[in-house]
PDB file as gemmi writes it, atoms N, CA and C in Angstrom:
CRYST1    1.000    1.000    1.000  90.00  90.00  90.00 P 1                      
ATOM      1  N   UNK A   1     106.851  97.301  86.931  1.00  0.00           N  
ATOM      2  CA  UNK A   1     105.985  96.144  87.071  1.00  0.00           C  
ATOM      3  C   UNK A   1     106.678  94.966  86.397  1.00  0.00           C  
ATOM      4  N   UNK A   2     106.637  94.106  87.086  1.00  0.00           N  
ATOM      5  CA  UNK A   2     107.605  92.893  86.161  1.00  0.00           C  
ATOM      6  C   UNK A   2     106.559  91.748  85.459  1.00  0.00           C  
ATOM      7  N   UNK A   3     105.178  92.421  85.411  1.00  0.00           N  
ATOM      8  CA  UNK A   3     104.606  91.341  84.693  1.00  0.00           C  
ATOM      9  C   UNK A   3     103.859  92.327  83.304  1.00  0.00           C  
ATOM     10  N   UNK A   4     103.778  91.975  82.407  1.00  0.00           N  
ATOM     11  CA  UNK A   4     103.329  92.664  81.347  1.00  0.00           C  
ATOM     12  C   UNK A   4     101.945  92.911  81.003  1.00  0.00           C  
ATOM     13  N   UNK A   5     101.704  94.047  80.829  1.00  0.00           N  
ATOM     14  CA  UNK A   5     100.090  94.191  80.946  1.00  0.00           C  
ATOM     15  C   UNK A   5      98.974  93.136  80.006  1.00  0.00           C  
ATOM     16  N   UNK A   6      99.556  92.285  79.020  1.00  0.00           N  
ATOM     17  CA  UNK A   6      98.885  91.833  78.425  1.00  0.00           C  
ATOM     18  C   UNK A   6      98.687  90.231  79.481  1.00  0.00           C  
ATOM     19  N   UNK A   7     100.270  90.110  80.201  1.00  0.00           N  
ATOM     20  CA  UNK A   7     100.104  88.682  80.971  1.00  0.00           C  
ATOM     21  C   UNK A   7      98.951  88.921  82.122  1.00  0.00           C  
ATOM     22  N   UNK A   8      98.804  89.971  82.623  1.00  0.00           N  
ATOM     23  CA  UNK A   8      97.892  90.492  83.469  1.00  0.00           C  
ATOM     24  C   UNK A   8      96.448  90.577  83.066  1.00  0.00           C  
ATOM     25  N   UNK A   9      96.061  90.963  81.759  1.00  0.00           N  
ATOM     26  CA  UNK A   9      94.813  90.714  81.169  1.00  0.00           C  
ATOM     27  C   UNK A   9      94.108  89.362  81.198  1.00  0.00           C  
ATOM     28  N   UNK A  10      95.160  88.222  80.487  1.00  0.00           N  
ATOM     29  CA  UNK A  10      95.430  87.007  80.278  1.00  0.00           C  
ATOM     30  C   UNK A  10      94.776  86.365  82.214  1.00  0.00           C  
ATOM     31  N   UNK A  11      95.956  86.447  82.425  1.00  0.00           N  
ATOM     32  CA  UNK A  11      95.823  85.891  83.859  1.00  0.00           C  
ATOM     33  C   UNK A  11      94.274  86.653  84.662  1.00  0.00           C  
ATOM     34  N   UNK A  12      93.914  87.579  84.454  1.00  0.00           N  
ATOM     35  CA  UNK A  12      92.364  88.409  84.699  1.00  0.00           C  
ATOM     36  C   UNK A  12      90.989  87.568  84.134  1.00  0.00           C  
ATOM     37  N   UNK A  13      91.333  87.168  82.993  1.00  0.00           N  
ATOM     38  CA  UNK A  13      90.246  86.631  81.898  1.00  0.00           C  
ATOM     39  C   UNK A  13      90.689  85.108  82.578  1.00  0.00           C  
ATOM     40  N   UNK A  14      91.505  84.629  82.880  1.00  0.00           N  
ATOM     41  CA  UNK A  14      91.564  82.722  83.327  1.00  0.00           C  
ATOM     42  C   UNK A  14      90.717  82.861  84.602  1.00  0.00           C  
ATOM     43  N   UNK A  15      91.328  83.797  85.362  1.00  0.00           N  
ATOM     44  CA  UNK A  15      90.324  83.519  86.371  1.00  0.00           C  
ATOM     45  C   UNK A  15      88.728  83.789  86.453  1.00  0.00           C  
ATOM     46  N   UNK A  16      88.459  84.296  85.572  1.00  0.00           N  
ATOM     47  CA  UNK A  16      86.718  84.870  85.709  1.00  0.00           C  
ATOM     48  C   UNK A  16      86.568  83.385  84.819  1.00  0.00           C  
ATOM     49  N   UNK A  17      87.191  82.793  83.541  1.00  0.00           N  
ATOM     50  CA  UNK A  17      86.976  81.406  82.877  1.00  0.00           C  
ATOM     51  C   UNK A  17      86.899  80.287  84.223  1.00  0.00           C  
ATOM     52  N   UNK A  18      87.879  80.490  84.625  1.00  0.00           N  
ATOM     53  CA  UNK A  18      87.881  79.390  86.096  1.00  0.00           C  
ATOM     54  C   UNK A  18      86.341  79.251  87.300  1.00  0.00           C  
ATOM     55  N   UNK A  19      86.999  80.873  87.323  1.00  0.00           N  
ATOM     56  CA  UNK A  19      85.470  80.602  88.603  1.00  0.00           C  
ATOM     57  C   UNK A  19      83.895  80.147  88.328  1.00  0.00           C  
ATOM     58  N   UNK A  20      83.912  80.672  86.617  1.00  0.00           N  
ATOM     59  CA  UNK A  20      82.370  80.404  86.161  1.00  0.00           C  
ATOM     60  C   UNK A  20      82.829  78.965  85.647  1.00  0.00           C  
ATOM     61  N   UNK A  21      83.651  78.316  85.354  1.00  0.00           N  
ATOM     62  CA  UNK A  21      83.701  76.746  85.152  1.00  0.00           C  
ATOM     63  C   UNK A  21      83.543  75.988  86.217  1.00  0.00           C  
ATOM     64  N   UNK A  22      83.742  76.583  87.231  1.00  0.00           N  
ATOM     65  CA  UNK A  22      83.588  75.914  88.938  1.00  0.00           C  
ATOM     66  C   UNK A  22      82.503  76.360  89.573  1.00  0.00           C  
ATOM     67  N   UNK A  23      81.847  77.186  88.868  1.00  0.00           N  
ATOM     68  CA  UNK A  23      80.309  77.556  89.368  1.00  0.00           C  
ATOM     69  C   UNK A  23      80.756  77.487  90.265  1.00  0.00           C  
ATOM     70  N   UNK A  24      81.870  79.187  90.853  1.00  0.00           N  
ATOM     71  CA  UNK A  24      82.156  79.762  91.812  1.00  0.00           C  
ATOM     72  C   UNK A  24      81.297  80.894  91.752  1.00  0.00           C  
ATOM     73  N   UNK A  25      81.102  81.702  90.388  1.00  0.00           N  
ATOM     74  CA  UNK A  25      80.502  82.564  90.141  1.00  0.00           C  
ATOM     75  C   UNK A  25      79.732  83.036  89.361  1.00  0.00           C  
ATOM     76  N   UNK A  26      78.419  83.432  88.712  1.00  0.00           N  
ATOM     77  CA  UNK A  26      77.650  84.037  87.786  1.00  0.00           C  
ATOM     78  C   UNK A  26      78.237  85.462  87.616  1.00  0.00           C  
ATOM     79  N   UNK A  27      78.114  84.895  85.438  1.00  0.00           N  
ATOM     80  CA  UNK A  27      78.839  86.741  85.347  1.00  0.00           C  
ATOM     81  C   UNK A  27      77.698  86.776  84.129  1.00  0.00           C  
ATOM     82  N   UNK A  28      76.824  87.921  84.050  1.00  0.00           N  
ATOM     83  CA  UNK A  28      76.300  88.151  82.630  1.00  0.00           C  
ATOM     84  C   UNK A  28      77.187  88.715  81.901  1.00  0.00           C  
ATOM     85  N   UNK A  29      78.499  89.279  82.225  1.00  0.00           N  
ATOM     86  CA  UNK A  29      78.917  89.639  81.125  1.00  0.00           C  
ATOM     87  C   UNK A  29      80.606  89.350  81.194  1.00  0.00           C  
ATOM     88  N   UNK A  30      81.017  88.174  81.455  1.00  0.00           N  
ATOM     89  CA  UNK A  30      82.352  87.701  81.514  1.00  0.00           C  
ATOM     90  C   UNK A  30      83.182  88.636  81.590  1.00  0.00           C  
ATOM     91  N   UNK A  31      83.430  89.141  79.898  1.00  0.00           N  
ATOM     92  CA  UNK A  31      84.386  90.078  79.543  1.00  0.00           C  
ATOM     93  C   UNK A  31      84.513  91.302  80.235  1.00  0.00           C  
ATOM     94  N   UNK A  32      83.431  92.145  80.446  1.00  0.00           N  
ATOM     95  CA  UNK A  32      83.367  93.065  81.291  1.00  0.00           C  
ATOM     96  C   UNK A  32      83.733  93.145  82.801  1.00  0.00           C  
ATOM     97  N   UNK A  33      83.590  91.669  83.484  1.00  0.00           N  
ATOM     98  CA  UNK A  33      83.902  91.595  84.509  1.00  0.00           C  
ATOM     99  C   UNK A  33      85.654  91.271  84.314  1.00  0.00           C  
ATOM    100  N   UNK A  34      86.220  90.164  83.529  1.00  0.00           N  
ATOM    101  CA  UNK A  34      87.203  90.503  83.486  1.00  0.00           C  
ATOM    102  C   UNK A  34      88.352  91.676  83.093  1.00  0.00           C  
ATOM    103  N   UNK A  35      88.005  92.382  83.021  1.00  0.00           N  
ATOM    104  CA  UNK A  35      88.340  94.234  82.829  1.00  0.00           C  
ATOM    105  C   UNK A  35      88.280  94.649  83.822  1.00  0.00           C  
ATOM    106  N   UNK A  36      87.282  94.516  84.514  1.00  0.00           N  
ATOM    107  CA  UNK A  36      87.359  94.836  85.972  1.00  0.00           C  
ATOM    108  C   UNK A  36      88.669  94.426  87.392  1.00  0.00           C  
ATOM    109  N   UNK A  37      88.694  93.203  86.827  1.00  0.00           N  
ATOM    110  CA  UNK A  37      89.752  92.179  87.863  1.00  0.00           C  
ATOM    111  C   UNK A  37      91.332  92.751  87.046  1.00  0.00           C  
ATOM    112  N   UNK A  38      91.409  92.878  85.516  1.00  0.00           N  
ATOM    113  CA  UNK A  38      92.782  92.927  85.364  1.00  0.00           C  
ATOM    114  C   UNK A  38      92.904  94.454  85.735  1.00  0.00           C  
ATOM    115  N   UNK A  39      91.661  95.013  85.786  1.00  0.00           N  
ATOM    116  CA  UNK A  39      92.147  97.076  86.252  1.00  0.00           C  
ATOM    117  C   UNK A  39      92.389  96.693  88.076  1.00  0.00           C  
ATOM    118  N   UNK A  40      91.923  96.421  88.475  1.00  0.00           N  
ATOM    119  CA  UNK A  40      92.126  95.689  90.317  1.00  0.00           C  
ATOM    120  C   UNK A  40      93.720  95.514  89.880  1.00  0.00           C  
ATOM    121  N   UNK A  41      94.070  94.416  89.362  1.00  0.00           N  
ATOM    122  CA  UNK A  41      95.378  93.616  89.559  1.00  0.00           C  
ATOM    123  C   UNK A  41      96.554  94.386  88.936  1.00  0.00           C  
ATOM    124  N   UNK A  42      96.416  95.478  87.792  1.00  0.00           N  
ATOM    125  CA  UNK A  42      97.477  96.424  87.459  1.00  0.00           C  
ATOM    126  C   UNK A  42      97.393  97.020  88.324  1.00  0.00           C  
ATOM    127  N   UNK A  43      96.348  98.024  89.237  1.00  0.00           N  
ATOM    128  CA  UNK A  43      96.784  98.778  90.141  1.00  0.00           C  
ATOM    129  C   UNK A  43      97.317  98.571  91.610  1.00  0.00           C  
ATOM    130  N   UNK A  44      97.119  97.451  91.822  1.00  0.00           N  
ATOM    131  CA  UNK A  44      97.839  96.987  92.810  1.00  0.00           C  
ATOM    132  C   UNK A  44      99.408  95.983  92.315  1.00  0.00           C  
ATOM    133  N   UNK A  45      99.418  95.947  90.938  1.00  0.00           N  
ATOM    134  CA  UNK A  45     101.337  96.030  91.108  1.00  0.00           C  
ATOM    135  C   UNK A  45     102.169  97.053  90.704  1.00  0.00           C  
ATOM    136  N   UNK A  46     100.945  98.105  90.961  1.00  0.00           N  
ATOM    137  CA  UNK A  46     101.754  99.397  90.123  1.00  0.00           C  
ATOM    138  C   UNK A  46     101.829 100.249  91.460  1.00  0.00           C  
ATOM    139  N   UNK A  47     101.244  99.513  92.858  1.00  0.00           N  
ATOM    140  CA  UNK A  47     101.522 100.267  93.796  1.00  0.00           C  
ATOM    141  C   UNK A  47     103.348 100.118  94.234  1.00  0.00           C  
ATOM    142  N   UNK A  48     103.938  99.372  94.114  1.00  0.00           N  
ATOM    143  CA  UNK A  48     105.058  98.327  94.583  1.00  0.00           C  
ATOM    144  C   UNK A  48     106.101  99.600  93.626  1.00  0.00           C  
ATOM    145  N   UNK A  49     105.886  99.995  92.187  1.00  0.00           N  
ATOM    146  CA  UNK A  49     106.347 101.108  91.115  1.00  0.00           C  
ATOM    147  C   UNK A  49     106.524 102.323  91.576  1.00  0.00           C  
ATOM    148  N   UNK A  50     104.981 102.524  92.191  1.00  0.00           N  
ATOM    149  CA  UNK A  50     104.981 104.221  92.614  1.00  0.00           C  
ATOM    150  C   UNK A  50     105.409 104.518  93.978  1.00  0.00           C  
ATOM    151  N   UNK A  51     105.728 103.256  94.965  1.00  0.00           N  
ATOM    152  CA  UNK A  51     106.576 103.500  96.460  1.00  0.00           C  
ATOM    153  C   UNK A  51     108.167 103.703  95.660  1.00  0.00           C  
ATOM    154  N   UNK A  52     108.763 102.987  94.403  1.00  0.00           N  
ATOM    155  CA  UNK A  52     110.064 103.113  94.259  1.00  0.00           C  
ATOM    156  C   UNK A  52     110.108 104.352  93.512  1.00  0.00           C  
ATOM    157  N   UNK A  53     108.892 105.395  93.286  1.00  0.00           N  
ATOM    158  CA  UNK A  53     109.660 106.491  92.872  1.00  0.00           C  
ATOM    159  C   UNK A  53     109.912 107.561  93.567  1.00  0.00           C  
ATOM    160  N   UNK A  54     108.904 106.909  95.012  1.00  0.00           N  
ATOM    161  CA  UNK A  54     108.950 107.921  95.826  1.00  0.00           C  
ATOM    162  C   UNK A  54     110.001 108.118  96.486  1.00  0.00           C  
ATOM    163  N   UNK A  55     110.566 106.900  96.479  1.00  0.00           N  
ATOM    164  CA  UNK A  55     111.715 106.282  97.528  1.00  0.00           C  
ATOM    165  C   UNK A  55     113.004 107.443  96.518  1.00  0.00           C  
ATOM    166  N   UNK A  56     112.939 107.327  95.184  1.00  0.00           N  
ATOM    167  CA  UNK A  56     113.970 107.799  94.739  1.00  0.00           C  
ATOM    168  C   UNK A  56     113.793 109.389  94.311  1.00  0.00           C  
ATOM    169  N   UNK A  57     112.832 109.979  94.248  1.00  0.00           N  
ATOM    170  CA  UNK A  57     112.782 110.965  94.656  1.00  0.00           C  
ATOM    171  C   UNK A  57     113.287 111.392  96.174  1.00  0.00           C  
ATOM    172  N   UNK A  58     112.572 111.212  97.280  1.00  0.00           N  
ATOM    173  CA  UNK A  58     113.033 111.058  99.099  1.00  0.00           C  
ATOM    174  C   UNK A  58     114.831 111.449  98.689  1.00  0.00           C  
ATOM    175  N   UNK A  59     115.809 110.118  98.185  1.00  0.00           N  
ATOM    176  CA  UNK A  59     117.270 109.933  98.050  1.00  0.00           C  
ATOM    177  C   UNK A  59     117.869 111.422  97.014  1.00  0.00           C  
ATOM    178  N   UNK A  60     116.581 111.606  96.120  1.00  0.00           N  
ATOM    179  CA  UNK A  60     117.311 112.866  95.254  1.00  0.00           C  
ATOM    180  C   UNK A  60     117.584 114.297  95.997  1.00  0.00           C  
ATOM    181  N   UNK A  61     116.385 114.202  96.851  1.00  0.00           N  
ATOM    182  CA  UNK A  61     116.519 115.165  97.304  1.00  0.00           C  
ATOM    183  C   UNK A  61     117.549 115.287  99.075  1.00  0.00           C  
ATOM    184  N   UNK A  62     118.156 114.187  99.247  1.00  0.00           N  
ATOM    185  CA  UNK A  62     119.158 114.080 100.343  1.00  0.00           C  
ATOM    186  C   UNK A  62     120.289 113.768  99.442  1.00  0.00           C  
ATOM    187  N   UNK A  63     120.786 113.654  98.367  1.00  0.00           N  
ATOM    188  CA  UNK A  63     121.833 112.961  97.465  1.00  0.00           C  
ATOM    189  C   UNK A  63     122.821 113.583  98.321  1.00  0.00           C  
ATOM    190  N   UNK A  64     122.943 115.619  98.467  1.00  0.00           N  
ATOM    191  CA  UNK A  64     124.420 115.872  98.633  1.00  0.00           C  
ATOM    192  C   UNK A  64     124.695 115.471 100.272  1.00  0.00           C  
ATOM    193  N   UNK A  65     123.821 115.691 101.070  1.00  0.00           N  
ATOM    194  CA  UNK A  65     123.776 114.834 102.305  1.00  0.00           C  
ATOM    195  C   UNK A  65     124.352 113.164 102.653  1.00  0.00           C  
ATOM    196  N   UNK A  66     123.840 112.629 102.013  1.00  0.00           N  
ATOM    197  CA  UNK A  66     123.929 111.723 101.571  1.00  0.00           C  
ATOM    198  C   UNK A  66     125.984 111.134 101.329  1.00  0.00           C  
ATOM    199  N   UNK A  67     126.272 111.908  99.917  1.00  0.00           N  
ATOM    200  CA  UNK A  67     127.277 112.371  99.732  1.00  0.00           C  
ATOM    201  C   UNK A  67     128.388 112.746 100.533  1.00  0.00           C  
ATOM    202  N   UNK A  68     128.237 113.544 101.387  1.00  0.00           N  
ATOM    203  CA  UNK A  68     129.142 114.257 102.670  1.00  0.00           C  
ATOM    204  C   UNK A  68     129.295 113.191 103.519  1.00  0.00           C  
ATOM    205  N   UNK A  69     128.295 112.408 103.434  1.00  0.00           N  
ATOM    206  CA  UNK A  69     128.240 111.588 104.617  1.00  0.00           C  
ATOM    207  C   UNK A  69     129.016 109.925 104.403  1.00  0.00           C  
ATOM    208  N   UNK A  70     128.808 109.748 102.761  1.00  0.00           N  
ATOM    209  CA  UNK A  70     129.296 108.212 102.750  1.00  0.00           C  
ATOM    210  C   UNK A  70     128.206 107.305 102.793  1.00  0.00           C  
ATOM    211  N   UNK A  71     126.843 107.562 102.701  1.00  0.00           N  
ATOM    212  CA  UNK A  71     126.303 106.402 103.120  1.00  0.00           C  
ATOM    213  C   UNK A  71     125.880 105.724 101.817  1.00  0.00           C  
ATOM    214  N   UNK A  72     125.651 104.709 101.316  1.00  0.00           N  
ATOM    215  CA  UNK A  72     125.370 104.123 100.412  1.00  0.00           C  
ATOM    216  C   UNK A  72     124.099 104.318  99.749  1.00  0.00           C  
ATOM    217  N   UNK A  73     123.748 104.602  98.796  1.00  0.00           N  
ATOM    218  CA  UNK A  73     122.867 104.752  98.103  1.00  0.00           C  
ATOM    219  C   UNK A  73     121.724 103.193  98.244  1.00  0.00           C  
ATOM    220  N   UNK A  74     122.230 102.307  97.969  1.00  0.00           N  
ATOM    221  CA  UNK A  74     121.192 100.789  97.994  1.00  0.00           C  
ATOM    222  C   UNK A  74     121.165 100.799  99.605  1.00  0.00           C  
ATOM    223  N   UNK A  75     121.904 100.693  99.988  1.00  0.00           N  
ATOM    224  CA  UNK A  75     121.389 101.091 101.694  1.00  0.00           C  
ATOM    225  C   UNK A  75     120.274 101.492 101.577  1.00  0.00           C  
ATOM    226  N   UNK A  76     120.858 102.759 101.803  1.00  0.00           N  
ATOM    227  CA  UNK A  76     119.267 103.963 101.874  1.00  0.00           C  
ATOM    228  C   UNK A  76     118.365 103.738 101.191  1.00  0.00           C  
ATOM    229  N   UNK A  77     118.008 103.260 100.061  1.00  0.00           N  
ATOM    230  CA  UNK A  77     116.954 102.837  99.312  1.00  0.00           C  
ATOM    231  C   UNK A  77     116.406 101.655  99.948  1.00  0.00           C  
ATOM    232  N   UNK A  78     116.609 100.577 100.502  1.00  0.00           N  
ATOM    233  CA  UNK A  78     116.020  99.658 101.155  1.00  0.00           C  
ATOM    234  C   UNK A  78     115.380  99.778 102.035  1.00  0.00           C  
ATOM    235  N   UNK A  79     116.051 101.007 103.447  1.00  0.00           N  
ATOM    236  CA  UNK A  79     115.979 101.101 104.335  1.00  0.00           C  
ATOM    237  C   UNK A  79     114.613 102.154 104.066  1.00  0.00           C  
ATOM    238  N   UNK A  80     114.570 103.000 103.359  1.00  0.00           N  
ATOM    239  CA  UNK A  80     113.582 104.136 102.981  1.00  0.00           C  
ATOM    240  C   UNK A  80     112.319 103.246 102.425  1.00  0.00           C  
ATOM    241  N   UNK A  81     112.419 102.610 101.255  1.00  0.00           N  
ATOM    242  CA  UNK A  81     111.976 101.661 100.609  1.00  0.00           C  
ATOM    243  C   UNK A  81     110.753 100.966 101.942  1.00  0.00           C  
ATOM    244  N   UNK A  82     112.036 100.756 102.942  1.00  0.00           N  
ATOM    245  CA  UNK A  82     110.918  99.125 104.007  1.00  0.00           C  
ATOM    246  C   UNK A  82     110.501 100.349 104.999  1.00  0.00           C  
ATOM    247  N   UNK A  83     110.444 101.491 105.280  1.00  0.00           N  
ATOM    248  CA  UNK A  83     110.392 102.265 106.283  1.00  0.00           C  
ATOM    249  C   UNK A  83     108.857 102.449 105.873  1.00  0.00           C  
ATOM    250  N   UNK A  84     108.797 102.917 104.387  1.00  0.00           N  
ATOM    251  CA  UNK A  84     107.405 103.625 104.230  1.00  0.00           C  
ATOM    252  C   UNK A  84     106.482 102.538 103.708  1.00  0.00           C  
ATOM    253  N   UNK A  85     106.759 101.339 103.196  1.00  0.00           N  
ATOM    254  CA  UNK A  85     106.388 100.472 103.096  1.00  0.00           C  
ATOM    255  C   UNK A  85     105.586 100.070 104.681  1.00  0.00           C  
ATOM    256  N   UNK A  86     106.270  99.797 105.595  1.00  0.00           N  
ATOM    257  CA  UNK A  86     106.203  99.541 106.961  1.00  0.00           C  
ATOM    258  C   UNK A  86     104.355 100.891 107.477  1.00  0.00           C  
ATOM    259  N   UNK A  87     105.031 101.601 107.403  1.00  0.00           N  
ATOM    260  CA  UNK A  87     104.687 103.178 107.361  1.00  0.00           C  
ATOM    261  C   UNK A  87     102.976 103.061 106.866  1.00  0.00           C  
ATOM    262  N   UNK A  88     102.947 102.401 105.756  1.00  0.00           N  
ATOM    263  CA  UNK A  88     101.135 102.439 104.516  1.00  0.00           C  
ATOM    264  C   UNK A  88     100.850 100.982 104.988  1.00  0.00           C  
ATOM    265  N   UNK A  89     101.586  99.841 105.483  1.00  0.00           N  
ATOM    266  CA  UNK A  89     101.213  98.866 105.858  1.00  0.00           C  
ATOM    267  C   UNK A  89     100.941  97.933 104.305  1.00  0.00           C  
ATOM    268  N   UNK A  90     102.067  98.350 103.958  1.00  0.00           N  
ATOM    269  CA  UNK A  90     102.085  97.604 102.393  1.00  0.00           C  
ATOM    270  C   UNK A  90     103.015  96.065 102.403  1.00  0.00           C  
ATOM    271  N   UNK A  91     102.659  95.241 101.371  1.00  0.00           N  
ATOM    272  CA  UNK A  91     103.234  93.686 101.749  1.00  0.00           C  
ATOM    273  C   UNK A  91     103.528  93.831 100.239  1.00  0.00           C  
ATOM    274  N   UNK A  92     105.375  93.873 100.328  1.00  0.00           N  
ATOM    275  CA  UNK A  92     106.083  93.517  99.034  1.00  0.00           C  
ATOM    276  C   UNK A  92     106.324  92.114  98.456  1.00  0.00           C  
ATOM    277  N   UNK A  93     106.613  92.635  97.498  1.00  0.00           N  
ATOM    278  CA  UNK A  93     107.012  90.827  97.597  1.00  0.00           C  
ATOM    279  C   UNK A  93     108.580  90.919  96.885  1.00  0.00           C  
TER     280      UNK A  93                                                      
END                                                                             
């Protein structure tokens, strides 16, 4: 994840401050709702984490294939990487 769980809390809690300053939204209990939004927003950049371990698991287990053959390792990881990505209908960034 390239953002740190505390910037993610942070950035969780501005927006629930934002929307109830714009009387976008009623919260009786702010804090609680923001807990809610930063558990939403870690698990969806921790999906982007758990496709690259799958991806490198997938390559561990073709390595000597792989090997015999010459093909590049970052190759294949991209290509595996955008296949199953493609595959769950997931949007990287």
């Amino acid at each position: 994840m390239l953002l740190s769980r505390d910037f993610v809390g942070y950035m969780a809690n501005e927006v629930v401050k934002r929307l109830i300053a714009n009387k976008m939204i009623e919260a009786g209990n702010p804090g609680a709702l923001g807990e809610r939004i930063r558990m939403k927003m870690a698990e969806e950049l921790g999906i982007e984490d758990r496709l690259n371990e799958e991806v490198r698991e997938i390559l561990n287990q073709h390595a000597e294939e792989m090997r015999r053959t010459g093909v590049s390792y970052q190759e294949m990881y991209k290509k595996v990487k955008g296949e199953l990505a493609r595959q769950r209908k997931l949007i990287l960034r």
